[in-house]
C-alpha positions in Angstrom: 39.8 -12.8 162.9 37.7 -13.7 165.7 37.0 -11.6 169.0 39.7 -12.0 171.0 38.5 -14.1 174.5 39.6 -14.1 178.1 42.6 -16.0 179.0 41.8 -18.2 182.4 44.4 -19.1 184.6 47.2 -16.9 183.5 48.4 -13.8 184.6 49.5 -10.9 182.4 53.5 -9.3 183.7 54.8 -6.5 182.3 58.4 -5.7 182.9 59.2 -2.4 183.5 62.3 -1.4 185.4 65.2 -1.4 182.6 67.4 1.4 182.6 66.7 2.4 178.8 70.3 3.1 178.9 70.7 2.4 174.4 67.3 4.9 174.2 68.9 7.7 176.4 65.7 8.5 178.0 63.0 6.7 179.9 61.5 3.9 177.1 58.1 4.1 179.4 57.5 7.6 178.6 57.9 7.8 175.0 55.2 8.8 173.2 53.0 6.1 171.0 49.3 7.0 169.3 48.4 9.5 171.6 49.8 7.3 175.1 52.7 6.0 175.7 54.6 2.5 175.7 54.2 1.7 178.9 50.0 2.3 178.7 49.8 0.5 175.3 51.6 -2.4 176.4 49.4 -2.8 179.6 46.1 -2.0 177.6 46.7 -4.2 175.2 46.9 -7.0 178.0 43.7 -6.0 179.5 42.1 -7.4 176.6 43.4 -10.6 177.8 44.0 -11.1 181.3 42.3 -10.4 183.7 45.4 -9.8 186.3 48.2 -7.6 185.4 51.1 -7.5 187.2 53.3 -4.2 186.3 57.3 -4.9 187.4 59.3 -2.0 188.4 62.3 -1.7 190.0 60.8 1.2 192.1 57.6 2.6 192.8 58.2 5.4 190.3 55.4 5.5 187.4 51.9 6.3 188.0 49.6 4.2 186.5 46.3 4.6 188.8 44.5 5.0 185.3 45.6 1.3 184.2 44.2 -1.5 185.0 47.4 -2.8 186.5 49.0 -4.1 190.5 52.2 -2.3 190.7 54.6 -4.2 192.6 58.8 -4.2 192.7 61.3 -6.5 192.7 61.3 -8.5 195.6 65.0 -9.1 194.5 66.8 -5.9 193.6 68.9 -5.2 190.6 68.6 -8.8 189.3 67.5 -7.2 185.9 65.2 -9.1 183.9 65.3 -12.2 185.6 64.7 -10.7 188.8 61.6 -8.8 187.2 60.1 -12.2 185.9 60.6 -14.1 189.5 59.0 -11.2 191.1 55.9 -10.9 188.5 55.4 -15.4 189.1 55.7 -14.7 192.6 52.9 -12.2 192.4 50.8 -14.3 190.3 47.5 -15.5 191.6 47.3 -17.8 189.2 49.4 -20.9 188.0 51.4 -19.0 185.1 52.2 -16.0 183.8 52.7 -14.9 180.1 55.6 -12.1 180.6 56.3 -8.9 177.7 58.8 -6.1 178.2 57.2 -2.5 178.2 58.9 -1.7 174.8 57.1 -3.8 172.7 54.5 -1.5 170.9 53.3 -3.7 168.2 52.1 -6.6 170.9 49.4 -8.5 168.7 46.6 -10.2 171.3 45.7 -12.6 168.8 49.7 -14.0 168.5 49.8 -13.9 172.3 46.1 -15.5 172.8 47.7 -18.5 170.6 50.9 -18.5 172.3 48.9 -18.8 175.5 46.3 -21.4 174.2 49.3 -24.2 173.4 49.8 -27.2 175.9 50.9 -26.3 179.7 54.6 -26.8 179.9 56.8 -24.9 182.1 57.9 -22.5 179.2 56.6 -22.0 176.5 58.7 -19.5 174.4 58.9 -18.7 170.5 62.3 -19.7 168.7 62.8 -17.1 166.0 65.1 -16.7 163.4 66.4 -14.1 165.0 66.8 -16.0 168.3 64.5 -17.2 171.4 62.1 -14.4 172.7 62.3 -15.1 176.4 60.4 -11.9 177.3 57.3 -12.4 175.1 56.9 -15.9 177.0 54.6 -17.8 179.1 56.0 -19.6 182.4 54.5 -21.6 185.1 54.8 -21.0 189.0 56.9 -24.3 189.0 60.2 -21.9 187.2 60.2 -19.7 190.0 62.5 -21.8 192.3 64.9 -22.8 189.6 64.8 -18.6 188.9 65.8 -17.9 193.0 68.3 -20.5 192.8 70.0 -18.7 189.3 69.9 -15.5 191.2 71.9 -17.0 194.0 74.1 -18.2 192.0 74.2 -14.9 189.6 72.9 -16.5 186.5 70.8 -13.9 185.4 69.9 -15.5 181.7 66.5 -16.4 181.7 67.4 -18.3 178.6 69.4 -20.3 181.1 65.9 -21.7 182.4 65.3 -23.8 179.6 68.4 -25.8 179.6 66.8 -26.8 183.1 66.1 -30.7 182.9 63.3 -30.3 185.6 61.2 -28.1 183.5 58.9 -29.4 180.7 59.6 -26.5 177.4 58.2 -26.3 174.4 59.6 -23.7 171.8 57.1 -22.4 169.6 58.4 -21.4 165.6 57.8 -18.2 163.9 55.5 -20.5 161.4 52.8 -20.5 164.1 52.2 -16.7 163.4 52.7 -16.3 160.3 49.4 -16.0 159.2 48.1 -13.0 161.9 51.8 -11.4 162.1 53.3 -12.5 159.1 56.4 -10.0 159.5 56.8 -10.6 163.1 56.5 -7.2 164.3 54.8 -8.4 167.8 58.4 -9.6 168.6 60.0 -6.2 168.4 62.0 -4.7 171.3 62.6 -0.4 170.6 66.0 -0.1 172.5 67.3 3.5 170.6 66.9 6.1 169.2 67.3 4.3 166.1 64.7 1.7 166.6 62.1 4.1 167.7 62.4 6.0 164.8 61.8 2.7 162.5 58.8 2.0 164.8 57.1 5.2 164.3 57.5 5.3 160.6 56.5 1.2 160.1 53.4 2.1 162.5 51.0 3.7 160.2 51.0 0.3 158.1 50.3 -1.9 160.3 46.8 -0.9 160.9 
């Protein structure tokens, strides 16, 4: 593989402000190669972007030591959707590519060539195992459709694409295959369960 390069004109947004209800404990905190999810998620992105926007419901995590802008939801308990609006608004630049903070096998490569396909308003992978709305990249343009949803309490973001305003472009698992050829970047830890899986698959995956 080559070095990975700078993305231009896109902003990094990490969600951050679920309730980790399923895990039973705070998903942000849990421990991962010697940091934690949270940090490896955000210093994965540094290697990309070079603006992170870190979503959290409130101003409850210290992260002085990452190269991140905190900022809440402008909307409150609007749940992911609300995250991603806020994380747009933020942006300084024209889109965003959004991940959730419990994704601890992020792959730069798969999201440098997520990022590097055509603009379109989304552009989101369509897995086997369904669409991956929060490992996606979004243009400003979404962010009024989003507010609308939210008035309306539609808080699927999957209920963006059916949008006929926005251009989308779904991106298949075939793409990757070749740099993440089980898919691993994809995967969400929600429980105890899936955290135990993570830990044990980890060691083979470097």
């Amino acid at each position: 593989m080559t070095d990975i390069q700078k993305l231009t004109d896109i902003s990094g947004v990490v969600l951050a402000g679920g309730k980790s209800l399923r895990m039973g404990k705070d998903k942000r905190t849990l421990e991962w190669g010697g940091t934690t999810f949270l940090d490896k998620v955000c210093l994965t992105l540094e290697e990309l972007f070079d603006e992170i926007i870190l979503v959290t419901a409130t101003d409850d995590y210290p992260c002085g030591h990452l190269p991140v802008r905190l900022v809440t939801d402008a909307i409150p308990n609007k749940g992911s959707l609300g995250g991603l609006f806020t994380g747009i608004q933020e942006a300084s630049h024209s889109s965003v590519f959004v991940v959730a903070c419990d994704m601890p096998f992020l792959n730069p490569f798969v999201i440098s060539r997520l990022c590097a396909l055509p603009e379109n308003d989304v552009v989101m992978p369509k897995l086997s195992i369904g669409y991956q709305p929060l490992h996606a990249r979004y243009s400003k343009r979404c962010s009024l459709i989003m507010e609308k949803m939210i008035q309306e309490g539609n808080l699927r973001i999957q209920s963006l694409i059916q949008d006929p305003s926005l251009s989308i472009q779904f991106v298949e698992e075939a793409l990757f295959h070749d740099i993440d050829p089980h898919g691993y970047s994809f995967l969400n830890i929600n429980t105890p369960a899936d955290y135990e899986f993570a830990r044990k698959a980890g060691p083979h995956l470097k």
